[in-house]
C-alpha positions as CSV (number, residue, x, y, z in Angstrom):
1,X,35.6,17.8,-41.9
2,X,35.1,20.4,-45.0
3,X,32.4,18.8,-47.5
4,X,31.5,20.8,-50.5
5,X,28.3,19.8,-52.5
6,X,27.6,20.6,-56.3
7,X,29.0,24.2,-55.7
8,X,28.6,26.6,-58.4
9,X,29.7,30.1,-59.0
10,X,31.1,32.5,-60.7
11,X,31.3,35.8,-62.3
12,X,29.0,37.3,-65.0
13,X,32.1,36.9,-67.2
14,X,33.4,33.7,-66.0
15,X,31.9,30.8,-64.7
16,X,34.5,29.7,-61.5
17,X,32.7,26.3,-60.6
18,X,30.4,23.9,-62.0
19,X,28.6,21.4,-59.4
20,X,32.2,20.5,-58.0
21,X,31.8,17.9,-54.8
22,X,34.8,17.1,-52.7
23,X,35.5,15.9,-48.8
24,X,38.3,17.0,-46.7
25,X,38.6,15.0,-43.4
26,X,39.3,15.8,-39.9
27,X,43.4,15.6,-40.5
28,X,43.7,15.6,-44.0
29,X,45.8,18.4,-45.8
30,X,45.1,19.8,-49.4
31,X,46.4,22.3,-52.0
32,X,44.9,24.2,-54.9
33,X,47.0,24.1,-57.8
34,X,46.4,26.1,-60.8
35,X,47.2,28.6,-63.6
36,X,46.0,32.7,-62.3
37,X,42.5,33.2,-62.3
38,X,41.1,30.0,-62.2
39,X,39.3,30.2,-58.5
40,X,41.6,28.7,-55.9
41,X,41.7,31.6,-53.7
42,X,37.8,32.5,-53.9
43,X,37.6,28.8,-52.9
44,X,39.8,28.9,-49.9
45,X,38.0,32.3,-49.4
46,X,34.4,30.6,-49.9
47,X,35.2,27.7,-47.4
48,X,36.4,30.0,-44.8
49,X,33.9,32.6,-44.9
50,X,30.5,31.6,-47.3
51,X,28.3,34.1,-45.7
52,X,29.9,36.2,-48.2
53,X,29.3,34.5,-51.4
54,X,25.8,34.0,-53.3
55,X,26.5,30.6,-54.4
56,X,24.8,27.3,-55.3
57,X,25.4,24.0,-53.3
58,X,26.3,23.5,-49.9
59,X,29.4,24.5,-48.1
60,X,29.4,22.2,-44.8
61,X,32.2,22.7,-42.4
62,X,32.4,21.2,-38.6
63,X,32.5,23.7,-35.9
64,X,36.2,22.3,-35.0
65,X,37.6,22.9,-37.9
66,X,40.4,24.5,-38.1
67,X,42.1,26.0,-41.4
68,X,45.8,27.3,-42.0
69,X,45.9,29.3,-45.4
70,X,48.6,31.6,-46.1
71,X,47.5,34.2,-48.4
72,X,49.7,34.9,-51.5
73,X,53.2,37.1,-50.6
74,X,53.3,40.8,-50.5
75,X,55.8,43.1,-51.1
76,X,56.0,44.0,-47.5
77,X,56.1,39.9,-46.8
78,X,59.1,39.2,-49.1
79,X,61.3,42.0,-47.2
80,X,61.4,39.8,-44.3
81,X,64.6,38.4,-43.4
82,X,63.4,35.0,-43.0
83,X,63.0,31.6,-45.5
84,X,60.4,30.2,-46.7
85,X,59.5,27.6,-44.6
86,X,59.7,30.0,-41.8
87,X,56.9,32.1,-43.2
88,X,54.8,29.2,-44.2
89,X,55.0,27.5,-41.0
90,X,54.3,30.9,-38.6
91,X,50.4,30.4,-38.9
92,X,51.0,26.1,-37.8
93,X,52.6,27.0,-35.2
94,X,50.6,30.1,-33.7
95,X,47.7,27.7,-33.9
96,X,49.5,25.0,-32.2
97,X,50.5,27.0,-29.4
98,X,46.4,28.2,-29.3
């Protein structure tokens, strides 16, 4: 389970979040969907690692959880001779065989 609790945060130009609350359960997929700039990947970023971020609210995370993100394509990442799915689906099942 991923809960997040009235998180807040942001930038001294741009406020990110305002006392957003949301629960992802053990088995439940998501996706952040959004025009560039608007937070997804510091909130991905801030869910797996919040030691890193001064923020207000509470990030609560079980110690089983287990998260497959797949970072936005590099150049080096779109010379690969392989499809899509095949990129996006590497991580699932490295983690499966784990």
């Amino acid at each position: 389970m991923i809960q997040v609790e009235n998180l807040s945060y942001g930038f001294p130009s741009k406020e990110l979040y305002n006392k957003i609350s949301f629960t992802l359960e053990a088995g439940q997929h998501c996706a952040f969907i959004g025009s560039n700039g608007t937070g997804k990947t510091t909130l991905v970023d801030m869910i797996m690692d919040p030691e890193k971020y001064l923020y207000d609210g509470k990030i609560i995370k079980d110690s089983e959880c287990r998260i497959g993100y797949v970072n936005q394509f590099s150049k080096a990442e779109k010379d690969l001779d392989q499809t899509v799915f095949e990129f996006l689906s590497q991580c699932f099942v490295e983690n499966q065989a784990e």
